[in-house]
C-alpha positions as CSV (number, residue, x, y, z in Angstrom):
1,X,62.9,108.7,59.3
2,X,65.9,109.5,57.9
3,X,67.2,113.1,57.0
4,X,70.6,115.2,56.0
5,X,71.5,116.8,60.3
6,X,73.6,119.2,59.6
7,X,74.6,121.7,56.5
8,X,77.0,120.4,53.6
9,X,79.1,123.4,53.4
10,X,80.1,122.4,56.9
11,X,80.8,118.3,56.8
12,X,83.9,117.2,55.3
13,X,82.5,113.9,55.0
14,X,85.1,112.0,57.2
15,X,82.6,109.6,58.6
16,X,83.7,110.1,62.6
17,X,80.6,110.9,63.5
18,X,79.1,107.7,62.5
19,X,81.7,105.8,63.9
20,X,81.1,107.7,67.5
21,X,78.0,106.9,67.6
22,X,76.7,104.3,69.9
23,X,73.3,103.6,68.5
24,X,74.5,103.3,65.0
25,X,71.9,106.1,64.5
26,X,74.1,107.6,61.9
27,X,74.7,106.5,58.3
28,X,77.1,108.0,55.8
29,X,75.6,108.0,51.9
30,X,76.0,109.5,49.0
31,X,74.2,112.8,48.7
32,X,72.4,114.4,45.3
33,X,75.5,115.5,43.9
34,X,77.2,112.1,44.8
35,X,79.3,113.5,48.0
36,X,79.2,111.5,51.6
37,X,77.3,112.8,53.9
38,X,75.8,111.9,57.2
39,X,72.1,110.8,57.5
40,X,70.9,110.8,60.9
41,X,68.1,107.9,61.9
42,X,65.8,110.6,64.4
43,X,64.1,107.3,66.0
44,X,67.7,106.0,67.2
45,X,69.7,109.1,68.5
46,X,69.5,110.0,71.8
47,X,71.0,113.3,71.7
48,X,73.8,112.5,73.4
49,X,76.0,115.2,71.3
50,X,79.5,112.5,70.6
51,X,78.9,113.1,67.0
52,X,78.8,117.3,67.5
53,X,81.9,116.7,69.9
54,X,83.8,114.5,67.3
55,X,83.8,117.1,64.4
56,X,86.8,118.9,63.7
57,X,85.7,120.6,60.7
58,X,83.5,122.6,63.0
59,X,85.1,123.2,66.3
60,X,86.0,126.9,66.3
61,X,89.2,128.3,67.6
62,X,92.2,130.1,66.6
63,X,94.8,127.6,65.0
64,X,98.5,128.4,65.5
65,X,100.9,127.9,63.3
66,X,102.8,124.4,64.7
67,X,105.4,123.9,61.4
68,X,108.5,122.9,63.1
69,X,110.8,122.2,59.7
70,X,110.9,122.2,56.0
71,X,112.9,119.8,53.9
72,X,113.1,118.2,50.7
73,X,113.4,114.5,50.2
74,X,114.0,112.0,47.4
75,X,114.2,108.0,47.7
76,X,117.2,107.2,47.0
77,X,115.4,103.2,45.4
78,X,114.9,104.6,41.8
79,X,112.2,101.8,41.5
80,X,110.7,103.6,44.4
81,X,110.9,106.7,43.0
82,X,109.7,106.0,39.6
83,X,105.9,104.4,41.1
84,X,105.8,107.5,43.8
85,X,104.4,110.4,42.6
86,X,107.2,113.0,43.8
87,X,110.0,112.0,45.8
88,X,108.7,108.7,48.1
89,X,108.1,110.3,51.3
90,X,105.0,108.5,51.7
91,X,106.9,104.6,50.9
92,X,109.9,106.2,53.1
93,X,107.6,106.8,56.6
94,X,105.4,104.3,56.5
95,X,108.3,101.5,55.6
96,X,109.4,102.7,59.0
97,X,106.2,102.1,60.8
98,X,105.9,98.3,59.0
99,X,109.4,97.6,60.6
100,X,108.4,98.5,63.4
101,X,105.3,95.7,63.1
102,X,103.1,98.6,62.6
103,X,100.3,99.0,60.0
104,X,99.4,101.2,57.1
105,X,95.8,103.0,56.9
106,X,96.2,104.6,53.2
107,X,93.4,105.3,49.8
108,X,93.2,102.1,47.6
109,X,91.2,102.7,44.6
110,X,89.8,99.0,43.6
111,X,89.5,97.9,40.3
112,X,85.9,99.2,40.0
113,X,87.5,102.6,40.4
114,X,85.9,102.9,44.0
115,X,88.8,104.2,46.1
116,X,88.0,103.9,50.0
117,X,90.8,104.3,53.1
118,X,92.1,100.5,53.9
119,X,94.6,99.1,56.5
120,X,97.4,96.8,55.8
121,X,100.9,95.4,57.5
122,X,101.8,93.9,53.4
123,X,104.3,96.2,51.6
124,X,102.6,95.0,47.8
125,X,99.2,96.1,49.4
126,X,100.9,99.7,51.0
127,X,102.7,99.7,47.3
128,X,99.0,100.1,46.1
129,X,98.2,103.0,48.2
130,X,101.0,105.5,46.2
131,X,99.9,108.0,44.4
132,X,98.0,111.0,43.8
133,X,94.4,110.3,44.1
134,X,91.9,113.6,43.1
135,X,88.9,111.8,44.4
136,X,87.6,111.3,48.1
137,X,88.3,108.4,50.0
138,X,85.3,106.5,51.9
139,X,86.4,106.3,55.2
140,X,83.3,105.1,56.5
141,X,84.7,101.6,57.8
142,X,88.2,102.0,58.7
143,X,87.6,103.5,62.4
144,X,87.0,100.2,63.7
145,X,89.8,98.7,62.7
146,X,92.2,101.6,63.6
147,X,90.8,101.1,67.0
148,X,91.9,97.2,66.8
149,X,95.4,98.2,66.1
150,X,95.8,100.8,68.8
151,X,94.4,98.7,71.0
152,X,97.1,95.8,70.5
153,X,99.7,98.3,71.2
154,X,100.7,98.3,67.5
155,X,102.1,101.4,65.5
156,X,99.7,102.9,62.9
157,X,100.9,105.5,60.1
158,X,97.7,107.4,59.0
159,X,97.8,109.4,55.4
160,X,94.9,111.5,53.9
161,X,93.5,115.0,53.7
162,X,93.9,117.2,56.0
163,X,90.1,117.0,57.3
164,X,90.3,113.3,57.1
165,X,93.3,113.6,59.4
166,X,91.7,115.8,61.1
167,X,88.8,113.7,62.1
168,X,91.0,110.9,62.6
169,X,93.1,112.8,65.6
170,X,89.7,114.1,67.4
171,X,89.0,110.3,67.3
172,X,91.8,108.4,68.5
173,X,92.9,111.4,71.1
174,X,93.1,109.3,73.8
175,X,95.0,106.7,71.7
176,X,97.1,108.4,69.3
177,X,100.7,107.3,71.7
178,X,101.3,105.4,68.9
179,X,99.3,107.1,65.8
180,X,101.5,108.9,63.2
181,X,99.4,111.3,61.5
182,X,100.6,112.4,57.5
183,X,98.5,114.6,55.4
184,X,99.1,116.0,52.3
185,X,98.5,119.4,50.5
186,X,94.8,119.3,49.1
187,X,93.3,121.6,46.6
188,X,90.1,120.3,47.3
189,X,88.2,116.6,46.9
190,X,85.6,115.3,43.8
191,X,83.5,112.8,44.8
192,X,84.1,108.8,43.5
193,X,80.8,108.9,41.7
194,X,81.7,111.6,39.0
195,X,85.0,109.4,39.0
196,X,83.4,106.4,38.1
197,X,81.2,108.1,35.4
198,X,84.5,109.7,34.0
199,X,85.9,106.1,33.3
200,X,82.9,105.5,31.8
201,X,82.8,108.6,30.0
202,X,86.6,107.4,28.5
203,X,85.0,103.8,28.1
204,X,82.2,105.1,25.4
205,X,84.8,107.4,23.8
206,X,87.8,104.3,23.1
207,X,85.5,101.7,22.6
208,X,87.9,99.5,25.3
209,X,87.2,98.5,28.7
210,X,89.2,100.3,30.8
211,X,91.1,98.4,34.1
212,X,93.5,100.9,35.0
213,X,94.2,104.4,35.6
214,X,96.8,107.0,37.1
215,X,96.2,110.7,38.1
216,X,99.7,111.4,37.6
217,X,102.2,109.7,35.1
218,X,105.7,110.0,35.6
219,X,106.6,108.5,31.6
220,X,106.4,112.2,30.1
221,X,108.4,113.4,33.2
222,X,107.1,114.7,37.0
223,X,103.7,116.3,37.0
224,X,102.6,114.7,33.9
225,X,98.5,114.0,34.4
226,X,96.8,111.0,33.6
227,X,97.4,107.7,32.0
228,X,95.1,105.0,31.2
229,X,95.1,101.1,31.0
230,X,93.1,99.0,28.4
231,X,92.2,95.6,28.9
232,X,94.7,93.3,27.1
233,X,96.0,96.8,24.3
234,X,98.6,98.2,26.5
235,X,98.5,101.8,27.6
236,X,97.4,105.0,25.5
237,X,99.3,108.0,25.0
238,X,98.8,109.6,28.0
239,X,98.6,113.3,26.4
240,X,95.8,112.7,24.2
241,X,93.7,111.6,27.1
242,X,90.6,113.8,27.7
243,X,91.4,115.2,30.4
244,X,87.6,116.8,31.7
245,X,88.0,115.4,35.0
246,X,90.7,117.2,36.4
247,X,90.2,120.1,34.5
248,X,87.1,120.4,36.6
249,X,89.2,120.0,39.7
250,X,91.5,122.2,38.9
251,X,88.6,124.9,38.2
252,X,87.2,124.1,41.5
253,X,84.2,123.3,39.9
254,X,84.1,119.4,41.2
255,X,84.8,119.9,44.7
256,X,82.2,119.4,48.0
257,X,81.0,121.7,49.7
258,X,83.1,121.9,52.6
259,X,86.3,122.8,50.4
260,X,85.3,126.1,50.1
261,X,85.0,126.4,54.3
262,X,88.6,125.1,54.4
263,X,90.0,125.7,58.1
264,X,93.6,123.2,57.4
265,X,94.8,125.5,54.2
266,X,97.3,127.5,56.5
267,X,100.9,126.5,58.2
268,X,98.8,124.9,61.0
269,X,97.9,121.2,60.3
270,X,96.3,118.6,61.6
271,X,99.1,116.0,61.0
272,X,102.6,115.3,62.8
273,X,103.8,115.4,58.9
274,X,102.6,117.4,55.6
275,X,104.1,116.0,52.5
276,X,103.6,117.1,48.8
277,X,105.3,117.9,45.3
278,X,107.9,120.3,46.1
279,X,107.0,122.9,43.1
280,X,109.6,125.6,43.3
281,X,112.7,123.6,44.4
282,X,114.7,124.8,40.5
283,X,114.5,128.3,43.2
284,X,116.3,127.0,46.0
285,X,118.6,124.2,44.7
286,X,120.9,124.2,41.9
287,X,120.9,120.6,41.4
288,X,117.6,118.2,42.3
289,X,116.6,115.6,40.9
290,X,113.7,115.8,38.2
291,X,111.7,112.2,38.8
292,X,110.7,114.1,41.7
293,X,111.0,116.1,45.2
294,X,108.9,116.0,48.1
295,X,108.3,118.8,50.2
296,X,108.1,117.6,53.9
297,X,107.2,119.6,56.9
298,X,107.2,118.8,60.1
299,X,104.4,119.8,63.0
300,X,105.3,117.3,65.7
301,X,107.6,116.1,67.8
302,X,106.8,112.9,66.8
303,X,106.8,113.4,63.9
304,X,110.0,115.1,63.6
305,X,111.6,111.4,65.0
306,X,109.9,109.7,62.7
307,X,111.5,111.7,59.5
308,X,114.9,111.3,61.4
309,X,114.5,107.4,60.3
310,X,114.2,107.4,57.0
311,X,117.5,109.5,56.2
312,X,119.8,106.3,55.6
313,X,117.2,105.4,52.4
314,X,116.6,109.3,51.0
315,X,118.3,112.2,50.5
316,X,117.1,114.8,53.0
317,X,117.8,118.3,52.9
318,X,116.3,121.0,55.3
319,X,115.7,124.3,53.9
320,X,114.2,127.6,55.7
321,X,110.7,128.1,56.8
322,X,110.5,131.4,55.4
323,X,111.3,130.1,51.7
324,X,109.4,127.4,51.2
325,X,105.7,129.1,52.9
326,X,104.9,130.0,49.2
327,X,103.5,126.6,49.1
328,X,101.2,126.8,52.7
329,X,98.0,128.4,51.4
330,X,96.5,130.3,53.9
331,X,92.7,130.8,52.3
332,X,90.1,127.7,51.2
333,X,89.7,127.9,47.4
334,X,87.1,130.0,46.3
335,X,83.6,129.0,44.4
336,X,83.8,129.8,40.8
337,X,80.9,132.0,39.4
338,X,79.7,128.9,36.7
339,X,79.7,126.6,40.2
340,X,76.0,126.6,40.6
341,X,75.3,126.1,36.7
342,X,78.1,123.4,36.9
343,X,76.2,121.4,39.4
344,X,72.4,122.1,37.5
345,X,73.6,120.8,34.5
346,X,75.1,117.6,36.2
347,X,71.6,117.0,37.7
348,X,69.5,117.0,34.9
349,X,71.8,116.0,32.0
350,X,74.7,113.7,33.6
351,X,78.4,114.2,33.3
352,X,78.8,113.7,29.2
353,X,76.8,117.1,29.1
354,X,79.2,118.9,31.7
355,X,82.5,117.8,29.0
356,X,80.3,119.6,26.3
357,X,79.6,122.5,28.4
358,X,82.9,123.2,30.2
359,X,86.0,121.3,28.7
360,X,87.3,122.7,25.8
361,X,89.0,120.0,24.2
362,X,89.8,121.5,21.2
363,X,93.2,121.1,18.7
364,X,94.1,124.8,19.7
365,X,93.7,124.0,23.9
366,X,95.5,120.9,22.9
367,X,98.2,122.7,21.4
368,X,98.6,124.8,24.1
369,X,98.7,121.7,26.8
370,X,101.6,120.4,24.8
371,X,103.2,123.2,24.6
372,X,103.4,124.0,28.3
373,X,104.9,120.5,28.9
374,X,107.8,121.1,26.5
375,X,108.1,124.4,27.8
376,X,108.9,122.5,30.8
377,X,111.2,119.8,29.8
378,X,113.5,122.4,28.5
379,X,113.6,124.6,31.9
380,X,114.4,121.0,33.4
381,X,117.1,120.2,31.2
């Protein structure tokens, strides 16, 4: 018989613990609300306890801040730069891990719109893996084949959420000589099913089959949100896109349970390097370039080296600790009041009722969206 072990509040959904087990007594699914969670086969397990002693997300101790520097960085290959969300840090790392005859183990979202964690030694295929990406990653099948790699004696560069990285480091602790570990800042994770019935959401709405789409869009400058493909009619104007989706992200409304138990928000991570949109960089630089910054911080080491080879392709400048820890949030994001209504609204009506109910898509919230971004252009100009 097959039940839910352990309380959602408290799995990040990483799939470790399935991939620890020896019986195969654990399978990840979605649960009710869409999110991955582990479903434990009581007939198979043993009680043997890998799967408790795999978790992260649960292990309790005091975490230490480990930050060892703070830069900015931005590709200096404008191409580069123009497909990466903020300044290429991700292309710039792991291009030194494939020279190396390393691999890449990144979040591909496939042209059903399922994104899932993948491994790859191509460049096109880690090309694929660039940016921002609110939904989370199934990482339910790329344990074994991290294992493969280490084993070989190859390199592997790791990205993902800080629980995903996380889980991936309590995995591979006896192997991780040559694991680079790269998370990012996370403000939480959806789940890929209210993804999918987004698209379709957009699909009813235009009429058009949709076969592409991008979280961020750098054509109306960096930060802009969301751009969509059409099948064979080029691409919409990305501001009059309805945006419900991440407005639900960015009200914490969408997000799993575990989000709100959040141990990695703090200057302690997981990772060997934390990159992410340097916001607040008009504050310490005069000059900077506005297709994008990336904020990097090292925790490691290792990762420290790693950084140190990718400064003859970017421009790299270090800045204090103390001025850029704005950005390090040191508390999980907190449950909205409407969360609970959010979710018993999605259950029994579907995800068209939830736009009615919480987006306001109206000329005048238009109005004001448009008039934030020029707001914005001008400070940049």
């Amino acid at each position: 018989m097959n039940r839910i072990e352990l309380d959602s509040n408290y799995c990040c959904g990483c799939s470790a613990c399935a991939n620890v087990c020896a019986n195969g007594a654990i399978t990840i699914k979605e649960g009710e609300r869409g999110f991955l969670l582990p479903f434990i086969d009581e007939d198979k397990c043993v009680g043997c306890g890998l799967c408790k002693k795999v978790c992260d997300f649960k292990k309790v101790g005091q975490m230490d801040n480990n930050t060892l520097h703070a830069y900015s960085l931005v590709h200096s290959d404008e191409d580069t730069l123009k497909n990466s969300t903020s300044g290429g840090a991700f292309t710039a790392l792991s291009d030194v891990v494939l020279k190396f005859g390393g691999k890449i183990v990144g979040a591909l979202m496939e042209d059903d719109f399922s994104i899932h964690h993948v491994i790859t030694d191509d460049s096109f295929l880690r090309n694929k893996m660039r940016g921002s990406k609110y939904v989370q990653s199934d990482m339910s099948d790329i344990y074994t084949s991290i294992k493969d790699t280490l084993n070989s004696g190859c390199k592997v560069l790791f990205i993902g959420t800080p629980c995903q990285c996380a889980a991936v480091k309590s995995f591979f602790a006896l192997k991780s000589e040559n694991l680079y570990v790269v998370d990012f800042l996370c403000h939480g994770v959806p789940n890929n099913k209210m993804f999918k019935e987004h698209i379709n959401f957009l699909e009813e709405q235009y009429g058009k089959k949709i076969v592409g789409f991008s979280f961020r869009d750098k054509r109306y400058g960096w930060g802009s949100y969301n751009s969509i493909n059409f099948n064979a009619d080029g691409t919409i104007d990305a501001r009059w896109i309805n945006r419900a989706y991440c407005n639900f992200f960015l009200a914490n409304l969408s997000l799993r349970d575990s989000c709100y138990n959040c141990k990695y928000r703090s200057l302690y991570r997981p990772s060997d390097i934390t990159i992410a949109d340097f916001w607040g960089i008009e504050k310490l630089a005069k000059k900077y370039n506005h297709a994008g910054v990336s904020m990097v911080l090292t925790h490691s080491d290792k990762g420290e080296e790693l950084l140190n080879q990718v400064k003859s392709q970017c421009e790299i400048v270090e800045y204090p600790l103390d001025r850029v820890v704005y950005r390090m949030n040191d508390k999980p994001v907190t449950r909205p009041n409407r969360y609970a209504a959010f979710w018993d609204i999605y259950k029994v009506e579907g995800y068209s009722a939830l736009v009615k109910k919480f987006f306001d898509n109206s000329f005048k919230s238009r109005a004001r969206h448009e008039i934030r971004k020029i707001a914005k252009l001008l400070r940049l100009c």
